[in-house]
Structure formats: C-alpha cells, structure tokens
Backbone as a printed PyTorch tensor [residue, N CA C, xyz], in Angstrom:
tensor([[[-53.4650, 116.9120, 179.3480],
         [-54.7660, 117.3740, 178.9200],
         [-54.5790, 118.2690, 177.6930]],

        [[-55.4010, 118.1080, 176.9880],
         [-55.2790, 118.7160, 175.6020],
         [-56.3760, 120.2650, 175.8020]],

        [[-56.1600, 121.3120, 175.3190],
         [-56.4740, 122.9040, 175.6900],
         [-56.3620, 123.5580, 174.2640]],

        [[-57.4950, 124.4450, 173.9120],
         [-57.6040, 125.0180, 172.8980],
         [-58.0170, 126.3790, 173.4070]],

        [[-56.7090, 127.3590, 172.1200],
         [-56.8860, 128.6910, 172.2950],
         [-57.4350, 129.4360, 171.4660]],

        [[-57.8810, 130.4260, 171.9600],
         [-58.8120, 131.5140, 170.4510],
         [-57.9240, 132.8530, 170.6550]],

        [[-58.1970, 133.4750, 169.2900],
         [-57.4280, 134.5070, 169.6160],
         [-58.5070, 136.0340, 169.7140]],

        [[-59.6150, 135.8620, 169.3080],
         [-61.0300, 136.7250, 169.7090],
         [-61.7960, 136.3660, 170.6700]],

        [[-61.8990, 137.0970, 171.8000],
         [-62.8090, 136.9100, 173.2110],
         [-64.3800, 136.4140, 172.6130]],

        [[-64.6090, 135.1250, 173.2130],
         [-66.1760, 134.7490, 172.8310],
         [-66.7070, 134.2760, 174.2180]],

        [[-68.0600, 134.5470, 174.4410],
         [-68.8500, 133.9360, 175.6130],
         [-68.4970, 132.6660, 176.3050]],

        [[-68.0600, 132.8370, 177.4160],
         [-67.8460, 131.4330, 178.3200],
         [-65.7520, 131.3950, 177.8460]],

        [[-65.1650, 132.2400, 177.2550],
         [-63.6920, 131.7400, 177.5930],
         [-63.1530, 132.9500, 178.1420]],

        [[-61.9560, 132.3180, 178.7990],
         [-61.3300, 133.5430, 179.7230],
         [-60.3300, 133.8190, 179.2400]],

        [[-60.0110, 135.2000, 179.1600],
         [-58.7340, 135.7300, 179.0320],
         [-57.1050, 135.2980, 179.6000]],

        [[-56.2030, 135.1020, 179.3110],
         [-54.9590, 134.4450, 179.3960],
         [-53.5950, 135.6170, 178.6780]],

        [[-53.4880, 136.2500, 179.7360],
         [-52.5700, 136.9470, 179.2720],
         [-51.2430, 136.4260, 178.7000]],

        [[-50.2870, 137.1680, 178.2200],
         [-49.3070, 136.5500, 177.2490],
         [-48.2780, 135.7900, 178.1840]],

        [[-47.7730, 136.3540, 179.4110],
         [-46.6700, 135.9180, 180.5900],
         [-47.3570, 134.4810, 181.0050]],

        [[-49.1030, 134.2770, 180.9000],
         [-49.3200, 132.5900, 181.2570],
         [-49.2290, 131.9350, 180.0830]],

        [[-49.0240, 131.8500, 178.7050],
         [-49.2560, 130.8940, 177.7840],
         [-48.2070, 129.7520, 178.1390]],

        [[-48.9770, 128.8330, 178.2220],
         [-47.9640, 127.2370, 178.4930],
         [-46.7010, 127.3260, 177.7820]],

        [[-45.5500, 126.6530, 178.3330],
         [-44.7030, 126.3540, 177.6340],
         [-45.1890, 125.6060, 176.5390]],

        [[-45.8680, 124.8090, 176.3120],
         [-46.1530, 123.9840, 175.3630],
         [-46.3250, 124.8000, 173.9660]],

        [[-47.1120, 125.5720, 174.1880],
         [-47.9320, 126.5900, 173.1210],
         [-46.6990, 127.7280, 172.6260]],

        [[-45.9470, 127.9130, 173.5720],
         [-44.8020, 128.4360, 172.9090],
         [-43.7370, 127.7230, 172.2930]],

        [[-43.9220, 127.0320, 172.3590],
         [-42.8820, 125.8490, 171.8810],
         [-43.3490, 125.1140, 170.4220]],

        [[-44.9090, 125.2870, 170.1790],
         [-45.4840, 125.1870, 168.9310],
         [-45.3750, 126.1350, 167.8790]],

        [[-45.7160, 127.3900, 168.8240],
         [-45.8650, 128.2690, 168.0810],
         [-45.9920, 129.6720, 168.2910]],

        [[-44.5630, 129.6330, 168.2420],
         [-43.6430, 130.7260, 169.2720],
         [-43.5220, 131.7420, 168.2210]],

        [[-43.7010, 131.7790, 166.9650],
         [-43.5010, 133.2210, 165.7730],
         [-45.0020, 133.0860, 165.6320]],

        [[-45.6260, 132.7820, 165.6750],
         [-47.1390, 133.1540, 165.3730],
         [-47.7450, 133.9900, 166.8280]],

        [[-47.1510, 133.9720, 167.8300],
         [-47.4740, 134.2570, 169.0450],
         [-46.4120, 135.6620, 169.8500]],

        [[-45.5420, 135.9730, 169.1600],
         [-44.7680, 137.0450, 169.6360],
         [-45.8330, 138.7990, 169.3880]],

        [[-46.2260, 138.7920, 168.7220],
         [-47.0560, 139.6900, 168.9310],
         [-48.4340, 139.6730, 169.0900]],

        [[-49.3690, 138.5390, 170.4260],
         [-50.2610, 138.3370, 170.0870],
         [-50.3630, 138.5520, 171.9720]],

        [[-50.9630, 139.5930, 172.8530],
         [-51.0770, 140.1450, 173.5300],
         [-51.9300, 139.2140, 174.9360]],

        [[-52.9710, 138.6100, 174.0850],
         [-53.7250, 137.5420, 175.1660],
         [-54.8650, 136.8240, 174.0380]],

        [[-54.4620, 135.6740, 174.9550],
         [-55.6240, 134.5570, 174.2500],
         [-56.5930, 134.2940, 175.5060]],

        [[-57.3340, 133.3720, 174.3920],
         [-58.8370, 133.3210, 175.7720],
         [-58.7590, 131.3770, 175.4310]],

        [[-59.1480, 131.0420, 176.6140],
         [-59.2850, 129.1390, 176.3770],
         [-61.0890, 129.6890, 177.5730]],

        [[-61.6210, 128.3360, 177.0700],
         [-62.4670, 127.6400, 177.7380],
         [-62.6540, 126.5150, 179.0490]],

        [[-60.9810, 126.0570, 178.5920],
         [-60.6870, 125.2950, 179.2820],
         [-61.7040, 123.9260, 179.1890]],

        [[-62.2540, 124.0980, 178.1040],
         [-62.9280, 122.4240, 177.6840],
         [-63.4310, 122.4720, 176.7300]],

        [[-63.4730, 123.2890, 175.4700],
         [-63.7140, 123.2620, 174.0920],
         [-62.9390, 123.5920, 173.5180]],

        [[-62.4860, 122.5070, 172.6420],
         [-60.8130, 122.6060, 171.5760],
         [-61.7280, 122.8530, 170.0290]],

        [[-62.6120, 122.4980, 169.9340],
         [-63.5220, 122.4810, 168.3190],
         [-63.1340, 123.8650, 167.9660]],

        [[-63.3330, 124.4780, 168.0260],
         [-63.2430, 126.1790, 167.0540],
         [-61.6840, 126.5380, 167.5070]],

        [[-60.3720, 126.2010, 167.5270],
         [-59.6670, 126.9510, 168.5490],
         [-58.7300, 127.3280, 167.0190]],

        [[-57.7920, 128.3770, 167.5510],
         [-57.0700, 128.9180, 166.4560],
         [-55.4870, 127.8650, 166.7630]],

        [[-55.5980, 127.3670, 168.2970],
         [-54.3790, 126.5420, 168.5630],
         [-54.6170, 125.8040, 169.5540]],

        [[-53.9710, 124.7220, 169.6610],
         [-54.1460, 123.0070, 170.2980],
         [-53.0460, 122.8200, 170.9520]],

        [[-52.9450, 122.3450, 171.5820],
         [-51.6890, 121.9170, 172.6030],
         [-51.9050, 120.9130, 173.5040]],

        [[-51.1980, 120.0470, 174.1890],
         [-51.8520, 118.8400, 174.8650],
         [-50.4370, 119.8330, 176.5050]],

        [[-50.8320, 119.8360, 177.6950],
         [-50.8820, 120.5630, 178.7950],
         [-50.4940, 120.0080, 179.6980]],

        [[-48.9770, 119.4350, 179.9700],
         [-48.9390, 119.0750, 181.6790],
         [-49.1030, 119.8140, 182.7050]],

        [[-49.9420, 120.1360, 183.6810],
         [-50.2910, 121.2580, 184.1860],
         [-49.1220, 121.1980, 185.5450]],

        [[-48.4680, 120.2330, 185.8600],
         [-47.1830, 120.2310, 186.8460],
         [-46.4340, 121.1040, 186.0750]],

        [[-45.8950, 120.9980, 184.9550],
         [-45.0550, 121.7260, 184.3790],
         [-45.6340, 123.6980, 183.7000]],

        [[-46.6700, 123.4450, 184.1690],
         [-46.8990, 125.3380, 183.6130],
         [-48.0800, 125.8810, 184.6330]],

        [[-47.1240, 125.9510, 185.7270],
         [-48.2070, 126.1240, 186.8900],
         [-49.0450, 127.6330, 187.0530]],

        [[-48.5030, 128.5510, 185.8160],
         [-49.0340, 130.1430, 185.5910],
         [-50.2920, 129.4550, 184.5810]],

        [[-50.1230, 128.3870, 183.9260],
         [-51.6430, 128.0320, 182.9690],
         [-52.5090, 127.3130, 184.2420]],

        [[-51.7170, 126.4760, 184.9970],
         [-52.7480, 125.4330, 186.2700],
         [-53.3080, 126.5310, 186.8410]],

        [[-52.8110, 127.4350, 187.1680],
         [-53.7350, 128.2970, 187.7550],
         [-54.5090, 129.0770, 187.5120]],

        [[-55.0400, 129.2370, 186.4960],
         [-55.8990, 129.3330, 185.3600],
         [-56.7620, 128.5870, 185.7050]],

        [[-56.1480, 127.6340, 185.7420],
         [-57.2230, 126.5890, 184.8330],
         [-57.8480, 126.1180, 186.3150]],

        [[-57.2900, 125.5080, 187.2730],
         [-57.9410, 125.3540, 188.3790],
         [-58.8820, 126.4570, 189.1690]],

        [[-58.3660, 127.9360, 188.9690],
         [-59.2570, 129.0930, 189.4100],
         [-60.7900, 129.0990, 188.7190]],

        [[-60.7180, 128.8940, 187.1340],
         [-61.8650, 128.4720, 186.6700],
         [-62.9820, 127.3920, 187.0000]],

        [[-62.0670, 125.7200, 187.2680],
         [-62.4710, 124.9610, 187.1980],
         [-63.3390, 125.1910, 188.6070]],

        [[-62.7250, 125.6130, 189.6770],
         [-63.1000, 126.0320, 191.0470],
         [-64.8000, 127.0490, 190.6520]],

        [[-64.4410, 128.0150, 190.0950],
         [-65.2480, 128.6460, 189.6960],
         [-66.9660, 128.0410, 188.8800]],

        [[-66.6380, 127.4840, 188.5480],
         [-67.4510, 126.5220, 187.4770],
         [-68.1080, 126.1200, 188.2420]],

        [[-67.4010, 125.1650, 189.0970],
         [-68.0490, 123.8790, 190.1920],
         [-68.5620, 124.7270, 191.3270]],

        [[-68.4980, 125.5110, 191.4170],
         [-69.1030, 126.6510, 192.3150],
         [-70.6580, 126.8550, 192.0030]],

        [[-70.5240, 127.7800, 190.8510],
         [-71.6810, 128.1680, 190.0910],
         [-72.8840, 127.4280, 190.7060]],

        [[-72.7980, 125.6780, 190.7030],
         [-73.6760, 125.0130, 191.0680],
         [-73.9680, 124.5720, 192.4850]],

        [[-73.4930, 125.0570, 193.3360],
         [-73.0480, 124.4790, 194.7840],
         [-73.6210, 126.5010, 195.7890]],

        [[-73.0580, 127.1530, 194.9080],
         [-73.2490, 128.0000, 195.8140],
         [-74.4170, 129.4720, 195.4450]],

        [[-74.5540, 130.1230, 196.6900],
         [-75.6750, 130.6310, 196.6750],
         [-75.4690, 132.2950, 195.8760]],

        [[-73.9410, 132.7330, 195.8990],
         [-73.5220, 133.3900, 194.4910],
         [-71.8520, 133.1190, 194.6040]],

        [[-71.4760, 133.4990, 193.5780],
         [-70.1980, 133.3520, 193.4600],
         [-69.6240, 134.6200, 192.3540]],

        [[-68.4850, 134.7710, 192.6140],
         [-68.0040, 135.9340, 191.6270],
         [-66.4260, 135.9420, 192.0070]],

        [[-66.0750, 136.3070, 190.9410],
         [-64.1470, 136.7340, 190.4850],
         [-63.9750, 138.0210, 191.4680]],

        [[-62.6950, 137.9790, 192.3430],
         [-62.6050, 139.2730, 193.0140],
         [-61.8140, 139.9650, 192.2050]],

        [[-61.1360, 140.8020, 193.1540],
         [-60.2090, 142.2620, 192.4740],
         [-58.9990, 140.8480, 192.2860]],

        [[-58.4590, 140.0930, 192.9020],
         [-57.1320, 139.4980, 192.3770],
         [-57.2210, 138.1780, 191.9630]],

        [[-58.2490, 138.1470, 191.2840],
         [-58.8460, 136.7260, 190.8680],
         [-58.7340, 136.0800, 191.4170]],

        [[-59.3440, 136.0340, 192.6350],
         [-59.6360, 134.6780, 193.3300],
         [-60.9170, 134.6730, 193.3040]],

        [[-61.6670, 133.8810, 193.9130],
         [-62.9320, 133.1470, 193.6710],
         [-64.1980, 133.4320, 195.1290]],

        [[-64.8290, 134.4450, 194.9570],
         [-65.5990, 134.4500, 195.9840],
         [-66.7080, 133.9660, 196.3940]],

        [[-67.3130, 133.3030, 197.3040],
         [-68.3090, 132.3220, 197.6160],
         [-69.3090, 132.7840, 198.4110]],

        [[-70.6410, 133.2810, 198.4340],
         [-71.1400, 133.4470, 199.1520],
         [-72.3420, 132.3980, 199.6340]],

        [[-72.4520, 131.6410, 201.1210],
         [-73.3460, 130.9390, 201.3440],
         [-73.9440, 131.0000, 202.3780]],

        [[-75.4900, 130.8320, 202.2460],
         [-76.4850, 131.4290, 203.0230],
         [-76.1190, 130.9230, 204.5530]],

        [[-76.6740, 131.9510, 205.3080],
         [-76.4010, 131.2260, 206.9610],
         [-77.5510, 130.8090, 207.6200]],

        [[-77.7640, 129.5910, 207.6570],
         [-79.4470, 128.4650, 207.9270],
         [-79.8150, 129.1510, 209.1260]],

        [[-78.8390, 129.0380, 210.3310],
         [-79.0650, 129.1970, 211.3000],
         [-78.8570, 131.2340, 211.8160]],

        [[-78.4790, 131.3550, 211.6690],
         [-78.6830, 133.0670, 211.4460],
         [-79.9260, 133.3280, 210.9390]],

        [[-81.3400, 133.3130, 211.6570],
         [-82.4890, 133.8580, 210.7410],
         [-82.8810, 135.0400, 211.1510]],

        [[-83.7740, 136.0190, 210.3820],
         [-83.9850, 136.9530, 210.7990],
         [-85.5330, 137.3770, 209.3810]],

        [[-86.2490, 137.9260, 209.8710],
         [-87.1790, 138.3560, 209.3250],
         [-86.9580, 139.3680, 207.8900]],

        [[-86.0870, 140.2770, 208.7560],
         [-85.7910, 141.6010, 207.9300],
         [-85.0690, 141.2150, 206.9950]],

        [[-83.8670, 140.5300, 207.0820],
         [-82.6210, 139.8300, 205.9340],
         [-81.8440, 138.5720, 206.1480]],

        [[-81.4910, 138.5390, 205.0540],
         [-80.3470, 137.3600, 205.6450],
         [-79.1240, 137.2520, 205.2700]],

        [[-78.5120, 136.5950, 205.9990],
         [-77.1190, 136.5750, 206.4350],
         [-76.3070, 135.4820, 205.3900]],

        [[-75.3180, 135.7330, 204.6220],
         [-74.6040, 135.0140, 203.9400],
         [-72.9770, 135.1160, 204.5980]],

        [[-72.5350, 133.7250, 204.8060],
         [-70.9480, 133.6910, 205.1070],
         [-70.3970, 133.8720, 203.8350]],

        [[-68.9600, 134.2680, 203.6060],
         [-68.1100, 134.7210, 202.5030],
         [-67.0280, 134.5020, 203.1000]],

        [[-66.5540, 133.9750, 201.5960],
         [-65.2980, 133.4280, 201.5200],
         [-64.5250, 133.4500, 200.2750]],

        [[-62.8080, 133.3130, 200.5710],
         [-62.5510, 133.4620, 198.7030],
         [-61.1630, 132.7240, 198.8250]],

        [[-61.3330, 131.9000, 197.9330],
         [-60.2050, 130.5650, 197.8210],
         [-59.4550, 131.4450, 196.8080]],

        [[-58.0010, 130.8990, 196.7080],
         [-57.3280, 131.4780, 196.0140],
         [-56.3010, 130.1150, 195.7360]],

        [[-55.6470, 130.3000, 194.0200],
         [-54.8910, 129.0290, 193.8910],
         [-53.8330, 129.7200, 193.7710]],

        [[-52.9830, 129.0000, 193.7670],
         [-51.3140, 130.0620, 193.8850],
         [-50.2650, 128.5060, 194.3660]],

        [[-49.1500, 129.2490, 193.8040],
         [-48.2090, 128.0570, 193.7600],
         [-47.1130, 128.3880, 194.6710]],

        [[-46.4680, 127.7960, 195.5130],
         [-45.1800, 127.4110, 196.2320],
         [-45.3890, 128.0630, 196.8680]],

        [[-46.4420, 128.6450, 197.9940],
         [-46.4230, 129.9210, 198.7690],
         [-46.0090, 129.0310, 200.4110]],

        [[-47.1570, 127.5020, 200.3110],
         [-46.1670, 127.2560, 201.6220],
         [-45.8150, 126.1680, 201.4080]],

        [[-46.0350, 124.7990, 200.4890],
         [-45.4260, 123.8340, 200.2520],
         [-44.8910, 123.6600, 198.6570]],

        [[-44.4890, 122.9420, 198.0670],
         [-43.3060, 122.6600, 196.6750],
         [-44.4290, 122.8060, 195.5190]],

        [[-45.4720, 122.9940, 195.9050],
         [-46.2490, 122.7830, 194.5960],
         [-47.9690, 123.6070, 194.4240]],

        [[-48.7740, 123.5600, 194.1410],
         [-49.8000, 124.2260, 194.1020],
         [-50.5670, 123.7660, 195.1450]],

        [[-51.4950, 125.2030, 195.5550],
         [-52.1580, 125.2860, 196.6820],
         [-53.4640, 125.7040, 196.6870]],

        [[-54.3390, 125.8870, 197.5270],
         [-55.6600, 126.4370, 197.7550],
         [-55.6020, 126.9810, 199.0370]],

        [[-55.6920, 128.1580, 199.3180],
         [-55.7350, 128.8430, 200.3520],
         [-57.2680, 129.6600, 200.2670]],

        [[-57.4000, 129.4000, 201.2790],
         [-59.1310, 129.4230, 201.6840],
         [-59.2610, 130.6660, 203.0380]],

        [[-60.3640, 131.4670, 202.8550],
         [-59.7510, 132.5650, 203.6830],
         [-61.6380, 132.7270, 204.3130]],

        [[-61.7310, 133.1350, 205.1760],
         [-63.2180, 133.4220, 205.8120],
         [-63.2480, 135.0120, 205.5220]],

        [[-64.2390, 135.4690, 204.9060],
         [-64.0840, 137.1740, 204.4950],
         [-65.2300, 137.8650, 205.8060]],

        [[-65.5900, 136.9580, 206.5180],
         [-66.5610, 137.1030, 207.2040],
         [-68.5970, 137.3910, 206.9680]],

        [[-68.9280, 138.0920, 207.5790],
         [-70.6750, 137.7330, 207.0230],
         [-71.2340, 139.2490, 206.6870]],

        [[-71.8780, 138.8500, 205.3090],
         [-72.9960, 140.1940, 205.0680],
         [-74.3420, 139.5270, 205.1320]],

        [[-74.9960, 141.2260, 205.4250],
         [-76.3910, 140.6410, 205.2320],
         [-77.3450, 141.8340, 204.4200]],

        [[-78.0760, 140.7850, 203.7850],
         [-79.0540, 141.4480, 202.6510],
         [-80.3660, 141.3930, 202.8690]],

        [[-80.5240, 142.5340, 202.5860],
         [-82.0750, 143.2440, 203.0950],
         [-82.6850, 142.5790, 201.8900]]])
C-alpha cells in the first residue's frame, strides 16, 4: 500500500512519532528525516504529502499499528454510538444498551480494542476488552 507523509499537522492526519516511521521511508529518506521529530499520514491521502512510500505492513508492524488503530477508529465513527482514543491509544466504543431501559438515563456498554503485535500469537492482534457499563443522565 502506498502512504503519504506531511511534515505540518493538518485536520484529519495523525501524528506518527519518529521510533514508528516505516522502514521503507527510512530507507528513502533517511538524511532528510534524522532531525524531523514526527510526521502525520492520513492514512489515505498521498496528493499534498511531503513523502511517498509504498508500505508492507507485515514488515513494519510499529506503522500497521497505526494504521489499523485508525482504520478501526474510522470504521467505528459510523457503527457506533461514540467512540474516542484512550490514554494508550486504543480505541474506545461506546454502545447503547436496547434492553437496559430506564426513564431517567441510559445505559451504554464500553469497550476498547487495542492492536498490538506478538503479545499472544507470531503476528498482529486485536484484543478486545469489556470496560463495563455507564450511564448518562
């Protein structure tokens, strides 16, 4: 997959600190990038980018996880009833509870997926956690 980086934070791209830049991108352009602290990608708009790189994401699993935490994130947005980035970037979900009714408020289940690599099998994961239920007045 081909990935474009900026080097000024603009609306809709995320920050990418310097320890995730793909091997790829260092391997392009590894003296233009030694003093350059964090880039931001979109993770699907290459048109304006200051740098291009095409991305095996098996091979730079500190960018896959990036990029899948977002993509997770994204596809959320539309599916759920809120969603938001926690304290360790993982992905929190909140969705309404049908059957829990109550006059006064209601009850949302929560939850927060997290992507992370080799924690129990050889390769990247989704670990999915129940945070249990709030309820809003």
């Amino acid at each position: 997959m081909e990935f474009g980086f900026i080097k000024e934070n603009k609306p809709g791209y995320y920050p990418l600190p310097k320890w995730a830049y793909p091997r790829y991108l260092w391997e392009n352009y590894e003296d233009e990038l030694q003093d350059i602290e964090r880039l931001y990608c979109s993770f699907s708009d290459q048109e304006e980018s200051d740098y291009k790189v095409t991305i095996n994401l098996k091979d730079n699993w500190k960018f896959a996880d990036h990029y899948y935490t977002k993509s997770i994130y994204k596809y959320l947005l539309e599916k759920a009833d809120a969603v938001r980035f926690g304290f360790v970037n993982d992905v929190e979900v909140w969705l309404l509870d049908e059957e829990a009714k109550n006059p006064k408020y209601h009850t949302y289940k929560r939850y927060s997926l997290r992507v992370q690599y080799a924690k129990v099998s050889a390769g990247m994961e989704l670990a999915i956690s129940f945070d249990g239920t709030s309820l809003v007045h």
